[in-house]
C-alpha positions as CSV (number, residue, x, y, z in Angstrom):
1,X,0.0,0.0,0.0
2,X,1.3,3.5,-1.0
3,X,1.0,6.5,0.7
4,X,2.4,10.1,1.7
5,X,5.4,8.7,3.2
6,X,6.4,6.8,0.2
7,X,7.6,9.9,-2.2
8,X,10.6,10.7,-2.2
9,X,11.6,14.3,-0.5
10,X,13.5,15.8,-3.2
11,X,10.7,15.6,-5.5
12,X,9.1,18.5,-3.8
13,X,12.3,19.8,-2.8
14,X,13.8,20.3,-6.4
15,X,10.3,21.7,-7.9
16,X,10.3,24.7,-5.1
17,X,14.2,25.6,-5.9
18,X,13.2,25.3,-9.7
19,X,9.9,28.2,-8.6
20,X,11.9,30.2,-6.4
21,X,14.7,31.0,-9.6
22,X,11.6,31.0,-11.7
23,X,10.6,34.1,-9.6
24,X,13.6,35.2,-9.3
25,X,13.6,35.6,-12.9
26,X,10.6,37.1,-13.6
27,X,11.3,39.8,-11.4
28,X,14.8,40.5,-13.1
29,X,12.6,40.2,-16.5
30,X,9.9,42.6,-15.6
31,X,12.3,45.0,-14.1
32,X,14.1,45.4,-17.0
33,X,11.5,45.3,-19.3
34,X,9.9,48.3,-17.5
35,X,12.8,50.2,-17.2
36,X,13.6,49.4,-20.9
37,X,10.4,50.9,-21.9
38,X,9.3,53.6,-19.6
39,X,12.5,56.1,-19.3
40,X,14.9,54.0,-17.0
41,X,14.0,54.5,-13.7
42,X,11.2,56.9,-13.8
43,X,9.0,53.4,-15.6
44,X,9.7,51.9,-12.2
45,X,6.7,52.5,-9.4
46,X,8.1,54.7,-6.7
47,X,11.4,55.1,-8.8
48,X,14.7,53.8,-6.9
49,X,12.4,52.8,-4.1
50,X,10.9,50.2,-6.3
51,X,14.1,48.9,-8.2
52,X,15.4,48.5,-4.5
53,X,12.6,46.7,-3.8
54,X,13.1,45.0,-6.6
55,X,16.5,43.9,-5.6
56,X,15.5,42.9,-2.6
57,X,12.8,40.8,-3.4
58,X,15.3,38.9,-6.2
59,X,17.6,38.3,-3.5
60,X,15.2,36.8,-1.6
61,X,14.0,34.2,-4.2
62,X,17.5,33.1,-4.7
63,X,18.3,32.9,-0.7
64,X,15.3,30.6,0.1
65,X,15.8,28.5,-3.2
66,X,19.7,28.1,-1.5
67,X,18.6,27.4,1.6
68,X,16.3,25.0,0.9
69,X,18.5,22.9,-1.4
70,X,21.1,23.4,1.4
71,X,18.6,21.8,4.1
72,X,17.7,18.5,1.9
């Protein structure tokens, strides 16, 4: 009889790394493709605030999807 306990863990493991870059890199995208098309900086909401933001929320994706390969 199968059940929960029978999967392995990295199966779940490797598909969250593989969303977290996926965010990561649709925030990069998005960033750039505003700033490429509205004026530089000024096509960003709140300006600098929002490509520091921006930043920060990259980072973010890319730290958790670290740690979590890290952990398994």
């Amino acid at each position: 009889m199968s059940d929960a306990t029978d999967v392995p863990e990295n199966d779940h493991t490797a598909v969250s790394v593989l969303i977290m870059y996926i965010i990561a890199g649709m925030i990069v995208a998005c960033t750039a493709l505003a700033m490429l098309t509205h004026d530089g900086v000024n096509g960003m909401p709140h300006r600098w605030l929002g490509v520091i933001g921006a930043i920060a929320f990259t980072v973010a994706a890319i730290g958790m999807a670290q740690h979590v390969k890290r952990s398994h």
